[in-house]
mmCIF file as Biopython writes it, N, C-alpha, C and O atoms, coordinates in Angstrom:
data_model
#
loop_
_atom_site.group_PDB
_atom_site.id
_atom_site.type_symbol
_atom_site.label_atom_id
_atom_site.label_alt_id
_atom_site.label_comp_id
_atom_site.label_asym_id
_atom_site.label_entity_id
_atom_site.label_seq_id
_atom_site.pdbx_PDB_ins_code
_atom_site.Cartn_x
_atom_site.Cartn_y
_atom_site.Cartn_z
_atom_site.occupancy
_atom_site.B_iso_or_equiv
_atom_site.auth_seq_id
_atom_site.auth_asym_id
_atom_site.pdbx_PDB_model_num
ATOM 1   N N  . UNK A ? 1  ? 238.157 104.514 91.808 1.0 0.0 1  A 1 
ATOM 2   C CA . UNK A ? 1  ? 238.367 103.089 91.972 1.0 0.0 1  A 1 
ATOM 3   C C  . UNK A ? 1  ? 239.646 102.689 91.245 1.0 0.0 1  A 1 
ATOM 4   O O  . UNK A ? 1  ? 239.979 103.198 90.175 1.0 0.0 1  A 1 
ATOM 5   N N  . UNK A ? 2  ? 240.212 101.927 91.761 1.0 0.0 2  A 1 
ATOM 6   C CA . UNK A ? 2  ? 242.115 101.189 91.385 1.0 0.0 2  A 1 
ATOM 7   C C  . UNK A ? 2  ? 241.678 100.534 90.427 1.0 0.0 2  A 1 
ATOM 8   O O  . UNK A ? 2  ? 240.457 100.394 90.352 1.0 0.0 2  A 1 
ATOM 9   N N  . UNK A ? 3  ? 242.572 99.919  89.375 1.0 0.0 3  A 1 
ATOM 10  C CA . UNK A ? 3  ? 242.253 99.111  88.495 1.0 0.0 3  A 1 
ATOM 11  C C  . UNK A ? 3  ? 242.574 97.745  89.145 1.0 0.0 3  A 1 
ATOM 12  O O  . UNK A ? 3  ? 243.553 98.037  89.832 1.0 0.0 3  A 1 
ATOM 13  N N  . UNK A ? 4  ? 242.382 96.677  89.305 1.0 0.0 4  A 1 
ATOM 14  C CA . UNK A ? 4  ? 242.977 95.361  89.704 1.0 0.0 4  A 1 
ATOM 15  C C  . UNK A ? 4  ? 244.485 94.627  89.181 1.0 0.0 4  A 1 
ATOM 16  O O  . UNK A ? 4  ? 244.869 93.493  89.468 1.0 0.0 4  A 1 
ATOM 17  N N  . UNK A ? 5  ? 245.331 95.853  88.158 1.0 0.0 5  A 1 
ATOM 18  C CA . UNK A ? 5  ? 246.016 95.372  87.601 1.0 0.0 5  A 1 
ATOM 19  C C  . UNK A ? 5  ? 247.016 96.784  87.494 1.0 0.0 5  A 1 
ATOM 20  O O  . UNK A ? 5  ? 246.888 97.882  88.035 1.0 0.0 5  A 1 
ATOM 21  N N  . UNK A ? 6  ? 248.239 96.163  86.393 1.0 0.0 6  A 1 
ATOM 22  C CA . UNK A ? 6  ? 249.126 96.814  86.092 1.0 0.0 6  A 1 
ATOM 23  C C  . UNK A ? 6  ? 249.649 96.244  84.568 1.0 0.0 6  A 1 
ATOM 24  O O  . UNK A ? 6  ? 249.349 95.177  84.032 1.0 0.0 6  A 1 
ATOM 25  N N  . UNK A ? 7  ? 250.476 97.257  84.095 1.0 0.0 7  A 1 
ATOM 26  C CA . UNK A ? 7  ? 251.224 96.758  82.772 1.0 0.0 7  A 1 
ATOM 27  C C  . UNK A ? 7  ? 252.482 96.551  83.007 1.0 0.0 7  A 1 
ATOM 28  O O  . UNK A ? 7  ? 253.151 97.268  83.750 1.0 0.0 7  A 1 
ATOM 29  N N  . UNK A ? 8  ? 252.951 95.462  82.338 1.0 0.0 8  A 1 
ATOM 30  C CA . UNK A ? 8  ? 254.323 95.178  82.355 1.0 0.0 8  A 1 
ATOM 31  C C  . UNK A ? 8  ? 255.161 95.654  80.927 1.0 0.0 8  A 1 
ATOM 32  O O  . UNK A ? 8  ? 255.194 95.112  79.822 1.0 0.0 8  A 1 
ATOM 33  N N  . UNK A ? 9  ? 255.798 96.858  81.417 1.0 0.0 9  A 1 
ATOM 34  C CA . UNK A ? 9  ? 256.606 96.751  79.937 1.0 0.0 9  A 1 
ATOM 35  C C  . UNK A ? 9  ? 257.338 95.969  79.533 1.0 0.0 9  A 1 
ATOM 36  O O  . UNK A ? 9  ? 257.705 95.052  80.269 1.0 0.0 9  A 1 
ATOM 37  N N  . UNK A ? 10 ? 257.933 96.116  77.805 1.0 0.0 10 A 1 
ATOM 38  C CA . UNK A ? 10 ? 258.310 95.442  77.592 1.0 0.0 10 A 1 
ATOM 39  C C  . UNK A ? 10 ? 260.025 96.109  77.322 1.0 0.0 10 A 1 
ATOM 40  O O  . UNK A ? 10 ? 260.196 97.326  77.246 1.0 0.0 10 A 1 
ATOM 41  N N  . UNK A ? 11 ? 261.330 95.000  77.185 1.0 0.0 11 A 1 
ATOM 42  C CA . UNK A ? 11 ? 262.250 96.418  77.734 1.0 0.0 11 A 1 
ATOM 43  C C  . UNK A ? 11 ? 262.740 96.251  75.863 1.0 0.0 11 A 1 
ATOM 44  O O  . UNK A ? 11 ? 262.223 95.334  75.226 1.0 0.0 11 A 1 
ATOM 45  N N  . UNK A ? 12 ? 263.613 97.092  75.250 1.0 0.0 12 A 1 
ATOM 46  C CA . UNK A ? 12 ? 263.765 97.688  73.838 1.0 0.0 12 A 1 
ATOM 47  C C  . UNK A ? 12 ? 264.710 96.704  73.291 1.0 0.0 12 A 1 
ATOM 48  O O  . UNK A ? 12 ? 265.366 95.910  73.965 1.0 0.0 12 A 1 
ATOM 49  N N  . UNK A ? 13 ? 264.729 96.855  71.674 1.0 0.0 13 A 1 
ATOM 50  C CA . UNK A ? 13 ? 265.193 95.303  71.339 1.0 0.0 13 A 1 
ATOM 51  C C  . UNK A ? 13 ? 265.933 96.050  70.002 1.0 0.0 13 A 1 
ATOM 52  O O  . UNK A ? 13 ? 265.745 97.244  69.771 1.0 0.0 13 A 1 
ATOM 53  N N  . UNK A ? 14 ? 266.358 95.628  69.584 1.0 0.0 14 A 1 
ATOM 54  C CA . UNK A ? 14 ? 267.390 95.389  68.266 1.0 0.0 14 A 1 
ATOM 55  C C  . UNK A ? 14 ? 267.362 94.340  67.367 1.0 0.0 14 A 1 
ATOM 56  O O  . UNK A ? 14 ? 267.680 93.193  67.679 1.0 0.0 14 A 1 
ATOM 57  N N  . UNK A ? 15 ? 266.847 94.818  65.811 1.0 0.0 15 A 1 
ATOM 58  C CA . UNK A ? 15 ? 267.021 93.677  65.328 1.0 0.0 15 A 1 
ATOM 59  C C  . UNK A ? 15 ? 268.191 92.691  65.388 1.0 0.0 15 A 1 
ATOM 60  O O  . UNK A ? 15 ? 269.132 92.970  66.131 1.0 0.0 15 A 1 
ATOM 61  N N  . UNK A ? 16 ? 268.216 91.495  64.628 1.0 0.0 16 A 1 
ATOM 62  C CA . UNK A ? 16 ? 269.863 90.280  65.028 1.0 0.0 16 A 1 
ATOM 63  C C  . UNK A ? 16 ? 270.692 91.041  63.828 1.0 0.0 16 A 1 
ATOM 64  O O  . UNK A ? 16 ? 271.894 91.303  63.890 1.0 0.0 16 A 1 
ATOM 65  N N  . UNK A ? 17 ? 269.700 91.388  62.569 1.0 0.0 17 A 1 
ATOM 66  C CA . UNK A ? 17 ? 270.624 91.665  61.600 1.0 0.0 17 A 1 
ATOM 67  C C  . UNK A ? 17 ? 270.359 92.843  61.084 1.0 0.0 17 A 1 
ATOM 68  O O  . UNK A ? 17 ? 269.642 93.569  61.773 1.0 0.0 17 A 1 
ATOM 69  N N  . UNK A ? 18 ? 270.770 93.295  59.949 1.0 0.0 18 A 1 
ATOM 70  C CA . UNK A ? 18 ? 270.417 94.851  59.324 1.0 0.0 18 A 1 
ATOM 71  C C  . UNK A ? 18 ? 269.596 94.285  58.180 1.0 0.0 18 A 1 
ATOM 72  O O  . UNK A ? 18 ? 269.029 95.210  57.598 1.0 0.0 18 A 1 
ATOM 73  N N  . UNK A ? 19 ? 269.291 92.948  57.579 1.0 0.0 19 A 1 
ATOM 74  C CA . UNK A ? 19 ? 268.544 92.788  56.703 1.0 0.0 19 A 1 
ATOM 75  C C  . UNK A ? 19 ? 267.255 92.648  57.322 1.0 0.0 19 A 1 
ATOM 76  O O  . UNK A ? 19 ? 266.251 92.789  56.623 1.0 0.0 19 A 1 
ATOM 77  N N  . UNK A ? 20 ? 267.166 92.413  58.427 1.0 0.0 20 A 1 
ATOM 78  C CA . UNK A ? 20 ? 265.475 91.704  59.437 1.0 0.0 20 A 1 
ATOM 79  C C  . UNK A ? 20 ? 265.117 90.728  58.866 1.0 0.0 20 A 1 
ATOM 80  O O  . UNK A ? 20 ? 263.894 90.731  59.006 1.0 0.0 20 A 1 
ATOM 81  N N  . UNK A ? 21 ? 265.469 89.656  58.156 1.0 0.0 21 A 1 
ATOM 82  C CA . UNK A ? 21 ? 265.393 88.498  57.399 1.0 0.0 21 A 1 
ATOM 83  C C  . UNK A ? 21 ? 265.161 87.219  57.877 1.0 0.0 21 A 1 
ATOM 84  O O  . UNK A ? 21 ? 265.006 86.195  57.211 1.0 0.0 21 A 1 
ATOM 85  N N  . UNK A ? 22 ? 265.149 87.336  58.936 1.0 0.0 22 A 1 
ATOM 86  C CA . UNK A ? 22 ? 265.571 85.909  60.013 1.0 0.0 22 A 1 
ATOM 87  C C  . UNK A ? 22 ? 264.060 86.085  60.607 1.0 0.0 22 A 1 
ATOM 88  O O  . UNK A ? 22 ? 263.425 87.074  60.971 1.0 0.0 22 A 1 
ATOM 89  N N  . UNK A ? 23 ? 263.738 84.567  60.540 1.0 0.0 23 A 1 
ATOM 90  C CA . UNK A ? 23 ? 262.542 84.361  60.884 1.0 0.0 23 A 1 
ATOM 91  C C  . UNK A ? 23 ? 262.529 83.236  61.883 1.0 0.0 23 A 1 
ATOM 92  O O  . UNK A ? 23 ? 263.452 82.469  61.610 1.0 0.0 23 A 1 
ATOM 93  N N  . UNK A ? 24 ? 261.758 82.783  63.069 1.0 0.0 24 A 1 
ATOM 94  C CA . UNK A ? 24 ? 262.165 81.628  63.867 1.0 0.0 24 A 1 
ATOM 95  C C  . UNK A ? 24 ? 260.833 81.621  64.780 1.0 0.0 24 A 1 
ATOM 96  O O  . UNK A ? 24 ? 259.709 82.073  64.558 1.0 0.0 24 A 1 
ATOM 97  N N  . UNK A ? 25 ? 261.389 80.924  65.913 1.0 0.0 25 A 1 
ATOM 98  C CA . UNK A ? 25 ? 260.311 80.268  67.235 1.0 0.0 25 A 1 
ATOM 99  C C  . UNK A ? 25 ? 260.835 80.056  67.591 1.0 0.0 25 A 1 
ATOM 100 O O  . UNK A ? 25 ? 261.596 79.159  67.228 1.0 0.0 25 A 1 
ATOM 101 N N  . UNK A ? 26 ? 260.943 80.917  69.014 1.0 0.0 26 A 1 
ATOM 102 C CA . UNK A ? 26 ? 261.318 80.788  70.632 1.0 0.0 26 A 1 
ATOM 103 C C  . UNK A ? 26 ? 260.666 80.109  71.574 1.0 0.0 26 A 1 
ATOM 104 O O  . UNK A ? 26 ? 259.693 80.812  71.849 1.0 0.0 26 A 1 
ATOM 105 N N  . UNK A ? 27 ? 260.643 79.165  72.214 1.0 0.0 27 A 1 
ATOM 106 C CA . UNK A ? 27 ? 259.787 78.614  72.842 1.0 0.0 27 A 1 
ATOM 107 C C  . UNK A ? 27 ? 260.163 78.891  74.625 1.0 0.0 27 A 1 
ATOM 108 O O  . UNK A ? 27 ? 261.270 78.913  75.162 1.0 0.0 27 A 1 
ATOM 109 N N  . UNK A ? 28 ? 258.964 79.056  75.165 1.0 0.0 28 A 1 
ATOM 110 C CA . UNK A ? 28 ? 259.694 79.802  76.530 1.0 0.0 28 A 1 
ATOM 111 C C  . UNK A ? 28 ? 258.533 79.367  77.471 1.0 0.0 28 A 1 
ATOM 112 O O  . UNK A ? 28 ? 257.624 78.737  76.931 1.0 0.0 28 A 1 
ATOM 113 N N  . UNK A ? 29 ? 258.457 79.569  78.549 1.0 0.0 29 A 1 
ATOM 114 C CA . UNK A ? 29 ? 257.845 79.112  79.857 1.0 0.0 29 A 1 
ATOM 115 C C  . UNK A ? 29 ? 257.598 80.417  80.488 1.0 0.0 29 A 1 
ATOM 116 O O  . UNK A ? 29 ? 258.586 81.147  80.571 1.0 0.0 29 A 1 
ATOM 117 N N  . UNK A ? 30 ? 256.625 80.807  80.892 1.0 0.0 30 A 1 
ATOM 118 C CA . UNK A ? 30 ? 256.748 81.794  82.387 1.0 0.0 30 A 1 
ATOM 119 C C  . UNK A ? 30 ? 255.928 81.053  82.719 1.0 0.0 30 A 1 
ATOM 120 O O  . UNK A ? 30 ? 255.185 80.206  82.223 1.0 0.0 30 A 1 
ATOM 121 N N  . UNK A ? 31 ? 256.322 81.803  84.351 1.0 0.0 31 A 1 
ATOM 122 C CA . UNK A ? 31 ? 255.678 81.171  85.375 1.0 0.0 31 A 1 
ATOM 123 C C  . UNK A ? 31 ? 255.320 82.733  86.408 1.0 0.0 31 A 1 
ATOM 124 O O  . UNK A ? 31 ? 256.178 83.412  86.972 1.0 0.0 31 A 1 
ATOM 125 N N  . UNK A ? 32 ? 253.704 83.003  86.409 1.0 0.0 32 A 1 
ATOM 126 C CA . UNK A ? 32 ? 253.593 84.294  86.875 1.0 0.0 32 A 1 
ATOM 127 C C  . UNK A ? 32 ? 253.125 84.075  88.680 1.0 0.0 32 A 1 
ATOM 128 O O  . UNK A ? 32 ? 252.687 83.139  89.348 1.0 0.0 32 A 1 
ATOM 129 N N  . UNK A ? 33 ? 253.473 85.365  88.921 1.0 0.0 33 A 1 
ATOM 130 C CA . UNK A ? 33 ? 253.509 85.444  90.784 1.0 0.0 33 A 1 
ATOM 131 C C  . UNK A ? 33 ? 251.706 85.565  91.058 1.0 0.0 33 A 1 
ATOM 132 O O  . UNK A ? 33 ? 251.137 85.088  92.040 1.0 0.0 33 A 1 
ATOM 133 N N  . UNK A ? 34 ? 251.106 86.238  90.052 1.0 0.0 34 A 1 
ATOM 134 C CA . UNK A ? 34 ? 249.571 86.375  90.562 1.0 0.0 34 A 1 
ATOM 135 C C  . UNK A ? 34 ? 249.088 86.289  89.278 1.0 0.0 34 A 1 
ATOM 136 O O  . UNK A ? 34 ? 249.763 86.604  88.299 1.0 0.0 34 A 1 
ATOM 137 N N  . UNK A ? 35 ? 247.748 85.805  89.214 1.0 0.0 35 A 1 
ATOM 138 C CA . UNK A ? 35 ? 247.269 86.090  87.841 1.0 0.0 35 A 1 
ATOM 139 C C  . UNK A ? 35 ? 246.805 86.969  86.843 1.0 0.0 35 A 1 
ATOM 140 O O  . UNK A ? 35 ? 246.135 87.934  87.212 1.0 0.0 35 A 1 
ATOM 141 N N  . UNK A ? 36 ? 247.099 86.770  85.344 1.0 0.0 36 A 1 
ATOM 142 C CA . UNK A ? 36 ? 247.653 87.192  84.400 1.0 0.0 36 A 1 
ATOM 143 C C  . UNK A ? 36 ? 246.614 86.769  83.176 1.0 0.0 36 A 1 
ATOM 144 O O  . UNK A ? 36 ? 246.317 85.662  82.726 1.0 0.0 36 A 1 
ATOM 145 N N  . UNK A ? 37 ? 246.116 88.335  82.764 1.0 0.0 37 A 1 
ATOM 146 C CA . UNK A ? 37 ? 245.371 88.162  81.384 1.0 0.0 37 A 1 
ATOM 147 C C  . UNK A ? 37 ? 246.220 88.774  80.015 1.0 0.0 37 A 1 
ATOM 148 O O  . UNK A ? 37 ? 246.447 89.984  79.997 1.0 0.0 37 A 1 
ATOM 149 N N  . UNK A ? 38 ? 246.617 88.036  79.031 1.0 0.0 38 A 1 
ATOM 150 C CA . UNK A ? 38 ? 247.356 88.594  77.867 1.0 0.0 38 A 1 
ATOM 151 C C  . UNK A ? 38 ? 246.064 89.031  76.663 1.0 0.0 38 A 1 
ATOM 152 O O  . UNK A ? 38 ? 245.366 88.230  76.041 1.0 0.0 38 A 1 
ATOM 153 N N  . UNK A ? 39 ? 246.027 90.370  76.593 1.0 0.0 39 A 1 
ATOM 154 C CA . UNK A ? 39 ? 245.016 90.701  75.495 1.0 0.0 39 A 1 
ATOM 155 C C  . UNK A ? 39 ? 246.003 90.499  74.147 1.0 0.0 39 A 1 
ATOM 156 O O  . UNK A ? 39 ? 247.226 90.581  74.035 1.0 0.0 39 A 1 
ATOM 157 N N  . UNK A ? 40 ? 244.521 90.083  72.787 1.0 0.0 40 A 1 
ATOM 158 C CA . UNK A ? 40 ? 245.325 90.385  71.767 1.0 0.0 40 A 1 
ATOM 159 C C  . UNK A ? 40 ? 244.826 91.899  71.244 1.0 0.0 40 A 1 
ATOM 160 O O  . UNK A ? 40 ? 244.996 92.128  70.047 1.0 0.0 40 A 1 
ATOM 161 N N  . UNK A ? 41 ? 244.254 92.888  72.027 1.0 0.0 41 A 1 
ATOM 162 C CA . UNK A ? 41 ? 244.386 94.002  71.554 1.0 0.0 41 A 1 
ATOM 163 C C  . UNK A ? 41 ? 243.074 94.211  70.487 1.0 0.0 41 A 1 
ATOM 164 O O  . UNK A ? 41 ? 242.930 95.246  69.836 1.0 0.0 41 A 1 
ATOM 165 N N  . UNK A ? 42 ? 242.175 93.089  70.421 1.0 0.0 42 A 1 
ATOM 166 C CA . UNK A ? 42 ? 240.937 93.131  69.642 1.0 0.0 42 A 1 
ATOM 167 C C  . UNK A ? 42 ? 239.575 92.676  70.420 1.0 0.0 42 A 1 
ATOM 168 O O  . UNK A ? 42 ? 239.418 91.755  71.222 1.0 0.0 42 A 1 
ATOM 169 N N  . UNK A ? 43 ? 238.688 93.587  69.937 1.0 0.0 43 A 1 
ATOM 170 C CA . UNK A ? 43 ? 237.531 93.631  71.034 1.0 0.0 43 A 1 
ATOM 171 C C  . UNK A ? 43 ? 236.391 92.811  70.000 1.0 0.0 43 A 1 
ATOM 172 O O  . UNK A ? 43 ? 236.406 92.740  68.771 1.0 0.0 43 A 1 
ATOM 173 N N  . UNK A ? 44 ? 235.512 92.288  70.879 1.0 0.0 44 A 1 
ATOM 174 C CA . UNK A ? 44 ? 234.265 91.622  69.935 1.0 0.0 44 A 1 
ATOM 175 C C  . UNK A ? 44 ? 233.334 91.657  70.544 1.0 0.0 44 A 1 
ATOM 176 O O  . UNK A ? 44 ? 233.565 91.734  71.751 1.0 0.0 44 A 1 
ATOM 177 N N  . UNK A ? 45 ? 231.935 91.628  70.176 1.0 0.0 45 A 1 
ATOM 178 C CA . UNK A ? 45 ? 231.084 91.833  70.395 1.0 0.0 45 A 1 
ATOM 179 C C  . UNK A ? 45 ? 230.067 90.505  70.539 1.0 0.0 45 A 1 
ATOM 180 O O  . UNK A ? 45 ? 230.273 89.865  69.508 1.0 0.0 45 A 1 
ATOM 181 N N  . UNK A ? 46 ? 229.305 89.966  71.151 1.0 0.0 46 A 1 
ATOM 182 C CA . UNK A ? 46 ? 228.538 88.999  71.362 1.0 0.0 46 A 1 
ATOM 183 C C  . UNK A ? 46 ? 227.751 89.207  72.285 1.0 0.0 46 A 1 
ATOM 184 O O  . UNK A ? 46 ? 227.955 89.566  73.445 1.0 0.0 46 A 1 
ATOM 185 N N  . UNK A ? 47 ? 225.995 88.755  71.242 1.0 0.0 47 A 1 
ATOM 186 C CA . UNK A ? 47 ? 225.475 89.140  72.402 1.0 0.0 47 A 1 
ATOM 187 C C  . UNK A ? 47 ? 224.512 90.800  73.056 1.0 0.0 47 A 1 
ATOM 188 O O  . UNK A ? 47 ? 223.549 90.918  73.814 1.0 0.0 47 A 1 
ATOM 189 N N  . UNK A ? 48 ? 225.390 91.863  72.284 1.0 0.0 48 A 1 
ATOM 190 C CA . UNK A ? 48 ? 225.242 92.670  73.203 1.0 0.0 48 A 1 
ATOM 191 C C  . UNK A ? 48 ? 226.155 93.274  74.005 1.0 0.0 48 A 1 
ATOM 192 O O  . UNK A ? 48 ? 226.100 94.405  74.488 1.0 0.0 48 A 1 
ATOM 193 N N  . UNK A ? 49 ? 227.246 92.206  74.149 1.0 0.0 49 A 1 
ATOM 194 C CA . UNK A ? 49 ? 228.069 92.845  75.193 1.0 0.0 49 A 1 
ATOM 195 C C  . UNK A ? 49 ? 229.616 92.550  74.413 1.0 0.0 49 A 1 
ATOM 196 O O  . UNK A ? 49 ? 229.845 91.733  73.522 1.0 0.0 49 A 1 
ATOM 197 N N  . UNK A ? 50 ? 230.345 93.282  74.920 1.0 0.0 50 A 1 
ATOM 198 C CA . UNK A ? 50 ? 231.516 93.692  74.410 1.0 0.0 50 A 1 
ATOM 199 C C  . UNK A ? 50 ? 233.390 92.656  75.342 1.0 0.0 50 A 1 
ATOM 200 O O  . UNK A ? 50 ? 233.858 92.829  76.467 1.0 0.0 50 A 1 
ATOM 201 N N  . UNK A ? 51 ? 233.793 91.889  74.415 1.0 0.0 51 A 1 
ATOM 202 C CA . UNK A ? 51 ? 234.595 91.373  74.817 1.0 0.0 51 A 1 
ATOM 203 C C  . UNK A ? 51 ? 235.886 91.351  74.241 1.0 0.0 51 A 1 
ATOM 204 O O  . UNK A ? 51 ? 236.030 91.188  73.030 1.0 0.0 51 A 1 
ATOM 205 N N  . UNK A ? 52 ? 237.029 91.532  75.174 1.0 0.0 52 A 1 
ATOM 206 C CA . UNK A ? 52 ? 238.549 91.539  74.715 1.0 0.0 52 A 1 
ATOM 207 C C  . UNK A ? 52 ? 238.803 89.955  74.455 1.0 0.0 52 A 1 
ATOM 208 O O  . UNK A ? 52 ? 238.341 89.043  75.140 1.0 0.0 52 A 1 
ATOM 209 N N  . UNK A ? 53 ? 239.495 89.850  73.512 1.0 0.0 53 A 1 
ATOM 210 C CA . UNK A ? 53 ? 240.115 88.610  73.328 1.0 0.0 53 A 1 
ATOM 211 C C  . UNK A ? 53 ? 241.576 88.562  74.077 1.0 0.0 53 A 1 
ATOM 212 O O  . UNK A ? 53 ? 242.252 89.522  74.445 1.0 0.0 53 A 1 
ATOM 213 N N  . UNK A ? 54 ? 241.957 86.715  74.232 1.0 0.0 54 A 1 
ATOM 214 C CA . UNK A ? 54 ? 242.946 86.881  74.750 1.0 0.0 54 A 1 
ATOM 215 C C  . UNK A ? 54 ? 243.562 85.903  73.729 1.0 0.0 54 A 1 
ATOM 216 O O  . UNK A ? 54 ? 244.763 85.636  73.777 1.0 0.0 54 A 1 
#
């Protein structure tokens, strides 16, 4: 059975400086072609049953 999905990589980055010191907020918009679950990579439990957070 297919999974219903795919991963989008992400493409490789460089820090701005050589100290990594710089701290901020980007504020940004997407707008996706089909729908889209963002995990945070932590699972929980409730219940009995087992759930990804998003």
């Amino acid at each position: 059975m297919s999974k219903p999905y795919s991963f989008v990589p992400f493409l490789d980055y460089k820090p701005y400086n050589e100290d990594g010191n710089l701290e901020g907020i980007i504020k940004l918009k997407i707008k996706v072609l089909t729908p889209v679950h963002i995990s945070s990579g932590k699972i929980d439990e409730h219940n009995g049953k087992i759930y990804k957070n998003f």
